[in-house]
N, C-alpha and C positions, 0 to 999 in steps of 0.2 A: 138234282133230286136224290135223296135217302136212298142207298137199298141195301136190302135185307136179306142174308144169309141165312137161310130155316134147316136146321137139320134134324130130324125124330132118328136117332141111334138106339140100336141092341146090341147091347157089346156081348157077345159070345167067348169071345178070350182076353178075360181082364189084363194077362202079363203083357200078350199079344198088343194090347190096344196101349197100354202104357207105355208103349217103345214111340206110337205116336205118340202119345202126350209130351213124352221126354223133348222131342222135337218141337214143338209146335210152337211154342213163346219167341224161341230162336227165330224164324222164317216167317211169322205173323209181323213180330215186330217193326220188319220193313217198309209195312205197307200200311195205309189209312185208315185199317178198321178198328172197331172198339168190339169187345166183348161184351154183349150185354148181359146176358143169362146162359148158365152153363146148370141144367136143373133135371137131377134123376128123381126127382117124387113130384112131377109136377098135378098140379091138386086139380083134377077133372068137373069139370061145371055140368057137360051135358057132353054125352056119347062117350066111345071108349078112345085113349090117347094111345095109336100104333105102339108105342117107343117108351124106355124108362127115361131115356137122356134128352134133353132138349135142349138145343142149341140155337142161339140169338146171335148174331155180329150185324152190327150196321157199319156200313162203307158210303164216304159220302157220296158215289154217283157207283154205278151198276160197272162202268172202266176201271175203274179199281178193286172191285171185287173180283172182277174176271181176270185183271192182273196176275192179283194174289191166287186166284185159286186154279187156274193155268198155269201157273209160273212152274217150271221144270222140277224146282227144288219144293214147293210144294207136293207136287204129283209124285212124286219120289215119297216122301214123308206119306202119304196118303193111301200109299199099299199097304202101309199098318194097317191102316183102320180099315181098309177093306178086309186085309186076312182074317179080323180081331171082329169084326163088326157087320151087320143090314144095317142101312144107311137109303133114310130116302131123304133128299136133299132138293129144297128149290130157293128161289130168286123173287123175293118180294119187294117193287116197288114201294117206298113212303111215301106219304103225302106232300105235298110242294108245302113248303113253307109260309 
């Protein structure tokens, strides 16, 4: 089954957060996910949206996502966006196919 990496990001220190970015294609690359949406205006239907960034990746089962986002060299990479960024971040099941 599908899962889904959700992140609502505030990027506080644009240079800061870009040192992540610079990283990120490098050590993504390795692993199973896809990008799906990477969206700083996302267009509000009903209530307010925490976050300007919004971030989509699907992973095809939830072990690969915890792979990647565990993985040493990840969590290294990942103190950018903390210095740079609030980040609230979860783990959403897909629907079984």
């Amino acid at each position: 089954m599908a899962s889904y990496f959700v992140a609502l990001i505030e990027i506080k220190d644009p240079a800061r957060y870009q040192q992540y970015l610079a990283g990120f294609d490098r050590i993504f690359d390795k692993y199973s996910g896809e990008v799906v949406s990477v969206e700083d205006s996302p267009r509000v239907l009903e209530g307010i949206w925490p976050a300007a960034r919004t971030v989509l990746i699907r992973f095809p089962n939830e072990q690969e996502l915890r792979r990647w986002y565990d993985s040493e060299e990840y969590q290294e990479l990942a103190e950018y966006r903390r210095e740079a960024s609030v980040a609230q971040i979860a783990v959403i099941s897909g629907r079984d196919e």
